[in-house]
N, C-alpha and C positions, 0 to 999 in steps of 0.2 A: 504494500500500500504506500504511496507516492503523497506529498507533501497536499496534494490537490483532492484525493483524496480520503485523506484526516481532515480537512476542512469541510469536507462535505458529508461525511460522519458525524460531526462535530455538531453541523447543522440537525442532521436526523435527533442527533442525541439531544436537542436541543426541543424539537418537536416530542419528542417522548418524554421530556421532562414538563415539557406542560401541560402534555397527558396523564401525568401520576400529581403533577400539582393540581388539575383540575379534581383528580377521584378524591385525594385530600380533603378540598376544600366543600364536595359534597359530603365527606363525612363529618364534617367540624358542620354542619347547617345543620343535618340530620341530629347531632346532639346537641348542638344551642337551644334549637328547635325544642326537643323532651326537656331541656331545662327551663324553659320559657311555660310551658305548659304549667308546671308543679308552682314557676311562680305566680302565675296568674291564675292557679287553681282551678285549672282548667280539666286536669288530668284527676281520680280516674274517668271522669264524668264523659269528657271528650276527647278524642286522643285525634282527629282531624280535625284542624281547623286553617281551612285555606289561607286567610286576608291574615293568619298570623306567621303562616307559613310565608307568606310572600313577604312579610315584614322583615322578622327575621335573614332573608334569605339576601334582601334588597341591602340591612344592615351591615351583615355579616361582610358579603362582597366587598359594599364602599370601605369598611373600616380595613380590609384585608389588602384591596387594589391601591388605599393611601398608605399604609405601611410598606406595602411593594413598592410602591411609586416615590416615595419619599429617599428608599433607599438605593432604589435605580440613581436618580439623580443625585444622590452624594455621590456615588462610583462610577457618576460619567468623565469626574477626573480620572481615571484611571486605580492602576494596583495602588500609587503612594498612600491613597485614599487607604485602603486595607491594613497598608504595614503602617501605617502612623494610629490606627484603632490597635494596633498592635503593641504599641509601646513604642516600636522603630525609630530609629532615627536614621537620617540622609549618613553615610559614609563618605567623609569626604578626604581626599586624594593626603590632604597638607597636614589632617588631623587623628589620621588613619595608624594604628600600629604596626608591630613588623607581621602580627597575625593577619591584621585587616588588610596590608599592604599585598602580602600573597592570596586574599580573597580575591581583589581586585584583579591583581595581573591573571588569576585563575578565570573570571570573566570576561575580562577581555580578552583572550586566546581565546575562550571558545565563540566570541561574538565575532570574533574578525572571522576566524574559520567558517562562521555557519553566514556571513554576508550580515547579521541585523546589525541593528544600531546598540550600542554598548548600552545594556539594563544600569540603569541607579540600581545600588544597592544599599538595602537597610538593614543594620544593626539592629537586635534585641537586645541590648543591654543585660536586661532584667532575668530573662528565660535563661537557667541553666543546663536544658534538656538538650539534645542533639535533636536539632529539627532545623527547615527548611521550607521555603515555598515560592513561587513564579507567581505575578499577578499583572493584570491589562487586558486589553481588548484585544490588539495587535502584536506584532512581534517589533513595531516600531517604538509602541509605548510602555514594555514592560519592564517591571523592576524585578529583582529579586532580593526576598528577605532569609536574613540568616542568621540564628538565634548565639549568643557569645558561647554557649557549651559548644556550638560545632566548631568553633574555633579551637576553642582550650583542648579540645579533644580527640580529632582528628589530626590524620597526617595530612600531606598533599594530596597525596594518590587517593585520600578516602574522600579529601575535600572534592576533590575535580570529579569524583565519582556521583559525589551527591549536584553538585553545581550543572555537569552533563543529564542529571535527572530532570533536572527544571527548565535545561534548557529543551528536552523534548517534550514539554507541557507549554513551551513557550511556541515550539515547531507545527504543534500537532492539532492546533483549536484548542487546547484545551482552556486555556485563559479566561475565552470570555464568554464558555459555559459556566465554568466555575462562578465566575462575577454574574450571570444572570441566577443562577442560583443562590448565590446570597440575599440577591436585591427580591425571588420570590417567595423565599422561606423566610426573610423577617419580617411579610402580612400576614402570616403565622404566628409566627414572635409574637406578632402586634396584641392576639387578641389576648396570646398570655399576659401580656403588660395588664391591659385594659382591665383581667380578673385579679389580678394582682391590686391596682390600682382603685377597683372597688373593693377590696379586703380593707386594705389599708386607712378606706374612707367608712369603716362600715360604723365607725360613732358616729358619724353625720348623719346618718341614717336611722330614725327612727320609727318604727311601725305602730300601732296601736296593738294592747293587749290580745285585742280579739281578733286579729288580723290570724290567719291560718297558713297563709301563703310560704311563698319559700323566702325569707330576708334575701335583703338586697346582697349584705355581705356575703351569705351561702349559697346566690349568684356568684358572685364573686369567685369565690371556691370551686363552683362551675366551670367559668370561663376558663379558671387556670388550669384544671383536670382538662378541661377539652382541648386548651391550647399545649397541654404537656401532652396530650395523644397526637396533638398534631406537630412536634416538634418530634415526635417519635416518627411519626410516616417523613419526617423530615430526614430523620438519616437514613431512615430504609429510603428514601429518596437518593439521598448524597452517596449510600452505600454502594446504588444498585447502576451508577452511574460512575464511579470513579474506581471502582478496583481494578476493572480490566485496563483502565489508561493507566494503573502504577505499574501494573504488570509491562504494558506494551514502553514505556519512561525510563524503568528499571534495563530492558531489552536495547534500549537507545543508548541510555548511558554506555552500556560496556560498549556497545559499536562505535560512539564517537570517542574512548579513550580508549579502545584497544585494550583494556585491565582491569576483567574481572574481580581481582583480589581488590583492588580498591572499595568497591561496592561491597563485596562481601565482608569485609573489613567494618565495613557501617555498620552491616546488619548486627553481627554480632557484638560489636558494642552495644546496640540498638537491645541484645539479648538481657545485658547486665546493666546497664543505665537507663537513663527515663529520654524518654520525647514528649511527655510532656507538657501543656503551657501552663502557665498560672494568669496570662490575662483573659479579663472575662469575654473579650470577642474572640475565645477562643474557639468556641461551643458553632458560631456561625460560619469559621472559614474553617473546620479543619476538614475538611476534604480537599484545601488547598497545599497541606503538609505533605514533605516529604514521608513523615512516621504519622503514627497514631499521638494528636495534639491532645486526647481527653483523656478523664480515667478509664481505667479499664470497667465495664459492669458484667452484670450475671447474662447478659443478653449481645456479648460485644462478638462473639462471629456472627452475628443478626445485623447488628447498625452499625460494626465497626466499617468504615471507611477504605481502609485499607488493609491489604490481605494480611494473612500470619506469617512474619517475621520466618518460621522454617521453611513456610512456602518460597516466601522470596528467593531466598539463600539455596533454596532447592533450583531453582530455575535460572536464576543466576549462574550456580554451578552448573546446570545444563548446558547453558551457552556456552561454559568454558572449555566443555569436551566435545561437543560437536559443532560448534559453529567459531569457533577460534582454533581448531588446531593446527589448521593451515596457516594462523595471519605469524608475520615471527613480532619476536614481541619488542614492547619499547626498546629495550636496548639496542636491537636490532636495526632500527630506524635510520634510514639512511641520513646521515647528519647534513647544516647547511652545505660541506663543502666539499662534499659528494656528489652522486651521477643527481643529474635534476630531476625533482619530483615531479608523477604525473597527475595534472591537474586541471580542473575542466576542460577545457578544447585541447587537450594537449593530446599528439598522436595522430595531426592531419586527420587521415580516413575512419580511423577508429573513432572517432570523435561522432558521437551525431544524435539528431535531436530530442531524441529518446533518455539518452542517457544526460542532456542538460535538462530536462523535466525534472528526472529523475535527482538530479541534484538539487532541486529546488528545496529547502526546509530538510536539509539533511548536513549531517557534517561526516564526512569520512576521516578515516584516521592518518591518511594523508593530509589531508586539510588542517586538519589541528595540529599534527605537526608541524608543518608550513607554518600555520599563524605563528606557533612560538620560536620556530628558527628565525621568523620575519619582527618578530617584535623583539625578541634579546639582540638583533642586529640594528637596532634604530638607533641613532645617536643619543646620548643622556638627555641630552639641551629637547629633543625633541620627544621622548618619552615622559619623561617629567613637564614637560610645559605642556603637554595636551591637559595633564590632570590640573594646571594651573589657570586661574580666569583670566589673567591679561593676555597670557600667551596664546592660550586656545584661541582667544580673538584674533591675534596676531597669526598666527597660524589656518585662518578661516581667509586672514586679508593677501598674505602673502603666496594664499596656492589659486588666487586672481588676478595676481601679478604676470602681468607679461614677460615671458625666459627669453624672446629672441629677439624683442626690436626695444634698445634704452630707448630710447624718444619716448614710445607710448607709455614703457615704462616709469620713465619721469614725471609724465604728465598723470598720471594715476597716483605716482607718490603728491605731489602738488594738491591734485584732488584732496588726498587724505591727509592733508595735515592742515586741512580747511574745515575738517567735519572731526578730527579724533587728537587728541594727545600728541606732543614733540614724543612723549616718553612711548606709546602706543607705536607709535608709526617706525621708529628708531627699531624697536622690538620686530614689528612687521618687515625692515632691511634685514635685521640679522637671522630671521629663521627662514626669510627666503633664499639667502645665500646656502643654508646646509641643506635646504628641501630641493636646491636644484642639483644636488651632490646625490638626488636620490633618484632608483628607478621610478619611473613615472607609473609603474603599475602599484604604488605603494599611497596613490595621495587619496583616493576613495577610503582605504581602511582609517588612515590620515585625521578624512573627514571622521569618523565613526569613534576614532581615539577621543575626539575633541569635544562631542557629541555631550558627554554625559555633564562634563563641567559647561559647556554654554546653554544648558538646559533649565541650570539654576538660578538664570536670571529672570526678570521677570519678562511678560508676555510683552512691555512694550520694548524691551530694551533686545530680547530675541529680535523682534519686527524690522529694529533699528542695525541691529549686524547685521541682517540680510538684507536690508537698503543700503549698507554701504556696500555691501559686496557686488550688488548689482550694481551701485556709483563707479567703483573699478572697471565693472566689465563695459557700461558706458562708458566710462574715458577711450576707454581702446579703438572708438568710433566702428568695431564691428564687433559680432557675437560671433564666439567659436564654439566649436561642439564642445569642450572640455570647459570651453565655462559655462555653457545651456546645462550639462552636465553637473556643473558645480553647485549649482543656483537650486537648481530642482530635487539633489538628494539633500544639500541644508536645510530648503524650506521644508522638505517632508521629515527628514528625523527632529525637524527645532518645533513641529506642529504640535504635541503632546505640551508644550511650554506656553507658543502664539495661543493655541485655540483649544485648551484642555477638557473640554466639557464636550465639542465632536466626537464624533460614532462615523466610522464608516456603516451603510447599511446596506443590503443589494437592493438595488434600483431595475438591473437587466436581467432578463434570465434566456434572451435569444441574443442569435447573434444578429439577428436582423437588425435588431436595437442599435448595438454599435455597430455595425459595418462599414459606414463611414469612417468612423476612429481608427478601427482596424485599417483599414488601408491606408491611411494618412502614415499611422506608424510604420508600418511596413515598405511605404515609399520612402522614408527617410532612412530606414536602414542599410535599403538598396541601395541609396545614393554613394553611402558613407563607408558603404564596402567597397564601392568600385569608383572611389574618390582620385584613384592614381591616373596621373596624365595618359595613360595608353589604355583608359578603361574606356570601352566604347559604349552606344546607347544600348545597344542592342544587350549587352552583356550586362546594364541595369534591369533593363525588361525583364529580360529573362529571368534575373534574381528576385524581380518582385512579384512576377508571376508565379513562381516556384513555391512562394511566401503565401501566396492569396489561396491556393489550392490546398494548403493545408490547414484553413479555415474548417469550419463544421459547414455545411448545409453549404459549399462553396459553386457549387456547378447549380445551384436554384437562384444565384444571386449576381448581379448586375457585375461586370469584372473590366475594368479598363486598361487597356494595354500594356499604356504606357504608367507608369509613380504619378502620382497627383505632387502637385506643387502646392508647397504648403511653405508654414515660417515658422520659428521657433514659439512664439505665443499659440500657434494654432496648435502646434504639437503639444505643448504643455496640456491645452484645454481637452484633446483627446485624452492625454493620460489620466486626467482626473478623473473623464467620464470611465473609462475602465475601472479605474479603482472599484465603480458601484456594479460592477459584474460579479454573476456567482464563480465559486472556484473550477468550478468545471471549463466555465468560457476562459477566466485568465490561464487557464493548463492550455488551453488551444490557439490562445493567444502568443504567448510564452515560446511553443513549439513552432507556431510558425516564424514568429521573431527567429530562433534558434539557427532554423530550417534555410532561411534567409542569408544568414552568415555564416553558417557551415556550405555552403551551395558549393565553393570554390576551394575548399578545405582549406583555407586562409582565415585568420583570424589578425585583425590589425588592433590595434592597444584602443583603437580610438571604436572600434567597432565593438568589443570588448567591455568598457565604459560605458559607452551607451545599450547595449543591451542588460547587462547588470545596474545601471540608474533608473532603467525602466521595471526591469523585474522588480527592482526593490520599494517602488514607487506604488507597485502595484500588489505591496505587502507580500509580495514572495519573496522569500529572502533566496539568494542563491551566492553560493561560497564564488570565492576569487577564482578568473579563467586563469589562470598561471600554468605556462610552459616552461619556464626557467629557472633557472636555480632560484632558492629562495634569498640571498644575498639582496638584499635591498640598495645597496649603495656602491658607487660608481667608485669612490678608496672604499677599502676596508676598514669598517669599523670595530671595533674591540666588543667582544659578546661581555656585555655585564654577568655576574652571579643572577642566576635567577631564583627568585625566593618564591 
């Protein structure tokens, strides 16, 4: 099952939980409903009574649908939303220990490897349990939180174990199931408050002597019996929806780190210490946990969340004798400065559009290799200043600098020292000088390094970096593909910041819908592949037709010869429109892109770029197309210790 297809599971799983939250919420009427009766003393006399029945039912709903609704809209910000009810706090680069310090570098190797934008991570502080969790809508907006016992307690190998776990919850939809699932089981919560909250008022309440009825406050006690039965269907809900994805997480993990024992490593600590929480939003997100966040009860193989601990370790050990005995292991790993690793288009013919699908929302263990041969070889000045706020600006301004013409380049520096800082812009010289000391296929991850520190500014001051950046690429008095390119993955990974309360939702579910869009992209790819002075037209044609035909429903729909001419504003506004396509159309979208720039078994840096700005645009993440050694730099830079 391919990246396109967990998202569209994901979906189904999504339809089926509204199916067992609707049987729920019939049976929480059905017993308000008999409690309502004894109050009103209605029962044993009358046990139907329509207009009460439709009271009740009318009630029930609105108080259940403003509970949900209430709670949807706190979580339209995103996970932060979750790990700060968590206790959480933001991890930041400057203030981070040598434990928190290797948290991070652990994240970002597996964010470059898998293509997303580098997760915020939050600290528990408080939590001493070995626990874990992924939270967001997207894999553009997610954070990940992790409790200080995993720190104190694990090794690398266990940590990267569990960190590779979240990141396939981050890969797979599971995200923002989980988040719709919180936001429908606390109108459940709700009604428990509600009996809770007439308990607590039940001396304000007084009856007369002769009153027979049921008291308000033994309403009360009601509600919360009923809302305790429905907090119970709630985990047989969260149960009966999230153990097969820790199973299929746990399955992921060893395949993007190649080392079972690290996971199994978990577990078994997991054997003899606690996972865990002791804050009270524990109870609503733990099916978001790598372990089991509650106590254990007499009924926990029924609503526990997540499978048993021997099961894991059992299956886990499964993968390690038959589906790894082939791989050799880390040691094994061909180092940076060895034969070059092979990596998405890499292999001319071997290469094809199949297997870039199939890469999409996947990290191999090449790839994560590669991210960390590619990250221990980045210069200090440049590894350390993505995690710092001036410099990542600086860093954002300087990979929009023009490398081949000073003039334009002058007059862009002149621009920027009209709108930013002498001290800003001085910064923006000196890390353009070692960024052009770099392979050019390193300045996308670049961006993604930089990502997580420019996120925490606020939404107008994001707005304002990415107006200068686009000040830059006007000076130039023309748009290049590498800065249309540049422009387009900043404003989408800096969006979770600009516009944090946005949802993408599906808008298309044919292709007839976008087919325009679809072509408009696909002319521009042809263009940009057969951009070399001896490309002829015919050799465009052909590559865009090649592209158009492996469209869905492609021979029922209107097909023009020649690439449509379009401009870079008109392509942006296509990509948007995609983004609101289901996963199925972006998989067919994606392969015809693919299908387009493998045509010639040629892959140019620039054609590369833009189809991973597009994928990643279009919330498919897809790892680095790298054919070359992973060496990033043009000298040789000294490989730091890696902690």
């Amino acid at each position: 099952m391919n990246f396109f297809e967990h998202q569209d599971r994901a979906r189904q799983n999504t339809q089926q939980l509204i199916g067992l939250f609707s049987l729920s919420i019939a049976v929480m009427i059905m017993a308000i409903y008999l409690a309502s009766l004894f109050l009103f003393r209605m029962a044993p006399r009358v046990w139907w009574h329509p207009g009460l029945f439709l009271y009740v039912t009318g009630i029930t709903i609105i108080a259940i649908a403003v509970g949900s609704l209430y709670k949807v809209a706190c979580l339209r910000q995103g996970g932060s939303v979750i790990a700060q009810e968590l206790g959480g706090r933001l991890l930041l680069p400057e203030m981070a220990d040598e434990q928190g310090r290797q948290l991070l570098n652990i994240v970002e190797e597996m964010a470059i490897a898998s293509g997303i934008s580098v997760p915020q991570v939050y600290l528990l502080d408080k939590e001493t349990g070995i626990n874990a969790f992924a939270a967001g809508f997207t894999p553009n907006d997610a954070v990940i939180g992790v409790t200080r016992g995993t720190l104190e307690h694990l090794s690398r190998d266990e940590l990267q174990g569990v960190i590779g776990h979240e990141f396939s919850h981050i890969l797979n939809g599971d995200m923002r199931l989980n988040l719709r699932l919180v936001g429908l089981l606390h109108g459940i919560l709700f009604i428990y408050l509600t009996g809770e909250l007439l308990w607590r008022l039940r001396a304000s309440f007084r009856l007369g002597k002769e009153d027979k009825g049921l008291p308000i406050w033994a309403f009360g006690l009601a509600l919360m019996a009923i809302g305790g039965i429905g907090l119970l269907c709630g985990r047989l809900i969260k149960a009966a929806v999230s153990r097969q994805r820790e199973f299929l997480a746990d399955a992921s993990a060893v395949q993007f780190t190649r080392n079972p024992n690290g996971l199994t490593g978990v577990f078994q600590k997991l054997q003899q210490m606690d996972s865990r929480l002791i804050s009270p939003g524990a109870e609503a997100s733990s099916h978001m946990f790598f372990g089991n966040a509650l106590n254990p009860s007499f009924w926990e193989d029924m609503f526990s969340t997540h499978p048993p601990l021997a099961e894991r370790i059992r299956r886990v050990g499964g993968l390690n004798v038959s589906n790894l005995a082939a791989m050799p292991s880390r040691n094994q790993m061909r180092s940076p400065s060895q034969e070059s690793l092979t990596m998405g288009f890499a292999g001319g013919s071997n290469a094809t559009p199949e297997k870039v699908v199939n890469q999409v929302g996947s990290v191999t263990p090449e790839h994560f290799a590669h991210a960390q041969a590619l990250l221990s070889q980045l210069p200090e000045s440049l590894r350390l200043g993505a995690r710092e706020q001036q410099s990542a600006m600086a860093i954002a301004f300087a990979l929009a600098l023009d490398t081949e013409n000073l003039q334009i380049q002058e007059r862009q520096i002149a621009w920027l020292r009209e709108v930013q800082s002498a001290e800003l812009v001085d910064k923006t010289l000196q890390l353009s000088s070692e960024i052009n000391q770099l392979d050019p296929k390193i300045r996308l991850p670049l961006v993604d390094l930089a990502v997580p520190v420019l996120r925490q500014n606020s939404a107008k001051e994001c707005q304002r970096l990415c107006k200068c950046v686009h000040g830059l690429v006007v000076a130039t008095g023309s748009l290049s593909l590498w800065h249309f390119v540049l422009q387009l993955i900043l404003w989408h990974r800096l969006q979770p910041s600009i516009n944090p309360t946005s949802t993408t939702t599906v808008e298309f579910t044919s292709i007839e819908q976008i087919w325009p869009d679809s072509l408009l992209i696909l002319s521009v790819i042809a263009r940009v592949g057969h951009s070399q002075p001896n490309a002829s037209t015919e050799d465009i044609a052909y590559a865009f037709r090649s592209g158009v035909f492996r469209l869905p429903k492609a021979g029922e729909q209107e097909k023009p010869e020649m690439p449509l001419s379009c401009n870079f504003t008109e392509l942006k506004k296509s990509i948007e429109r995609l983004r609101l396509a289901t996963p199925k159309l972006k998989q067919a979208i994606v392969d015809a892109c693919a299908h387009t720039v493998l045509l010639d078994n040629k892959v140019t840096p620039s054609e590369a770029d833009l189809l991973r700005a597009i994928a990643m645009t279009l919330d498919c993440p897809i790892p680095p197309f790298l054919n070359s050694q992973p060496g990033v730099s043009k000298q040789k830079q000294p490989s730091p210790k890696r902690s």
